[in-house]
PLY file of the C-alpha trace (Angstrom):
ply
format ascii 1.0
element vertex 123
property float x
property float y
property float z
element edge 122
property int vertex1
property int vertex2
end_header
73.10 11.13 -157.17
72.15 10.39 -160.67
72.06 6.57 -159.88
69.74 7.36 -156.92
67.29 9.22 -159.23
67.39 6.54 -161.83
66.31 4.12 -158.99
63.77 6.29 -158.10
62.30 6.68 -161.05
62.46 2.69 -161.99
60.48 2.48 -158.77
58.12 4.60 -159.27
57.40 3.37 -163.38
57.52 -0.13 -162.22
56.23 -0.43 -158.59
52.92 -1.39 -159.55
50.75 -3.00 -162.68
47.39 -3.41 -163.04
45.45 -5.38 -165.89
41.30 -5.03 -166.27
39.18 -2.13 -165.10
38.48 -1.76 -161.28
35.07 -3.87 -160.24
32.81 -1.65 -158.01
31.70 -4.26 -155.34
28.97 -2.32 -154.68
27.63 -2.18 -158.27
28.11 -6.21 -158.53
26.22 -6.66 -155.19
23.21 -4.91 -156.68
23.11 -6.80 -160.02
19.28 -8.45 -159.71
18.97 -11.82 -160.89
15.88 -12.00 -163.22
15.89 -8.01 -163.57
19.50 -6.38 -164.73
19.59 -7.04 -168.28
23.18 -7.57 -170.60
23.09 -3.72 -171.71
22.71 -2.27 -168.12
25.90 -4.23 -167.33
27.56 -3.47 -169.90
27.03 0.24 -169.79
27.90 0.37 -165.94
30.89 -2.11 -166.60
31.87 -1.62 -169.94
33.04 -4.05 -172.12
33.85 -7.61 -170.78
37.22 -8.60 -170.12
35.95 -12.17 -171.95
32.84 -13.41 -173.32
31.52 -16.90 -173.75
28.63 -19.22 -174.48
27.39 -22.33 -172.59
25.15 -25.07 -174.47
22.28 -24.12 -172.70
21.61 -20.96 -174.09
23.61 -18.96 -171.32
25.77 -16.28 -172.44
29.19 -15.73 -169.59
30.40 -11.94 -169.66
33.40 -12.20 -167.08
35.60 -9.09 -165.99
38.83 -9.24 -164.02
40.89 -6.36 -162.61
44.45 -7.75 -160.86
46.59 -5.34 -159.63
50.28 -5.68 -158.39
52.12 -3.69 -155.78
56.32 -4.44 -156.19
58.17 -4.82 -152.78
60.06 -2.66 -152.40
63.35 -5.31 -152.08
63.11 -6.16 -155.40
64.60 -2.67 -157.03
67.64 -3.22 -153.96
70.69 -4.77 -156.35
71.73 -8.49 -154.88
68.59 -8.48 -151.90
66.77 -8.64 -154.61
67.48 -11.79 -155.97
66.50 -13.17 -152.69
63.55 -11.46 -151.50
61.73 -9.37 -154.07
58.21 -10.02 -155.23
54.91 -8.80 -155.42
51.41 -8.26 -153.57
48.75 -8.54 -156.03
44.91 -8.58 -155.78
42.27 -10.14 -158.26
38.85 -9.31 -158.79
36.34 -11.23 -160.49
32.73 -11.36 -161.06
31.41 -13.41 -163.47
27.64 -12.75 -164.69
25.75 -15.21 -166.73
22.92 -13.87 -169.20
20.22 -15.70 -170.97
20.68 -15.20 -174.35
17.27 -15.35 -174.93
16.08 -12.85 -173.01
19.19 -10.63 -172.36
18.43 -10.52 -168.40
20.99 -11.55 -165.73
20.46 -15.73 -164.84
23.23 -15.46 -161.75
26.45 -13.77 -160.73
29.25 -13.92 -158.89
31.96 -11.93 -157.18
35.58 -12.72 -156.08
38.45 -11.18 -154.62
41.46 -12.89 -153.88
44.75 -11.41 -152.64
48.49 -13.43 -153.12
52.36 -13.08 -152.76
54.55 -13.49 -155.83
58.35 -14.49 -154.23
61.09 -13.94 -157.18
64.62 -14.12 -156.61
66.38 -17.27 -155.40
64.10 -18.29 -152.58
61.03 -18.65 -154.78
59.42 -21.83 -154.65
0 1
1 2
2 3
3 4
4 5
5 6
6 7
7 8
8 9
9 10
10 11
11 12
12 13
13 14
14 15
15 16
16 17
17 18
18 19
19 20
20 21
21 22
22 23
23 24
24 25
25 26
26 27
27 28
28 29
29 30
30 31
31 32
32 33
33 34
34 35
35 36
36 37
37 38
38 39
39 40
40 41
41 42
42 43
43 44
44 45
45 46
46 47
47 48
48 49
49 50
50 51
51 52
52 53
53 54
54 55
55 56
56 57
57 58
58 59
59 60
60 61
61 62
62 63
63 64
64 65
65 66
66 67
67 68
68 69
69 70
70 71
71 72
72 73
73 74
74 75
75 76
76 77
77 78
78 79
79 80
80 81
81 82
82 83
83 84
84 85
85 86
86 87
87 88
88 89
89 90
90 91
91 92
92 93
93 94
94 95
95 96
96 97
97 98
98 99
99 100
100 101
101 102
102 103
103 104
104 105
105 106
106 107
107 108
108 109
109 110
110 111
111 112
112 113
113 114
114 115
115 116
116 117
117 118
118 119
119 120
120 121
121 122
């Protein structure tokens, strides 16, 4: 019984991981190009995830949220080494600002869902 719990509760602190805040695809659809300014976003976002700065005066704030859901096969002792793995989902949108004039030049959204194989079958 006690090994069963201690499975349970590996599962349960380790059956998913997430990095970033969530994205609200409906905020980043609404972003207006020539009209949302840097301090709007960043006080609907928060802070970016990274920053950076393009020789034509264009500021980049990017944020990312990826989130990973275990399978379940992974926490089962030798099936594990074969089939375990993850689902995970990434979110990106990717706004660039003029730094002159602190309003929104363009943006852009992503979402992109994978499989992570571990184990011996892995490629």
């Amino acid at each position: 019984m006690e090994k069963i719990l201690a499975l349970l509760l590996t599962f349960i602190l380790f059956g998913c991981t997430s990095y970033g805040s969530k994205i609200d695809r409906n905020y980043a659809t609404s972003i207006e190009k020539g009209v949302t300014t840097e301090a709007e976003v960043v006080r609907q976002m928060g802070p970016p995830t990274s920053m950076g700065l393009g020789g034509e005066g264009l500021k980049t704030l990017s944020y990312m949220h990826v989130a990973s859901q275990f399978k379940a096969s992974t926490f089962i002792p030798i099936v594990g080494l074969f089939a375990g793995g993850a689902d995970t989902q990434t979110t990106m949108l990717i706004i660039t600002i003029d730094q002159e004039t602190g309003i929104v030049k363009n943006w852009t959204y992503n979402q992109s869902d994978s499989e992570v194989n571990t184990g011996l079958t892995a490629n």
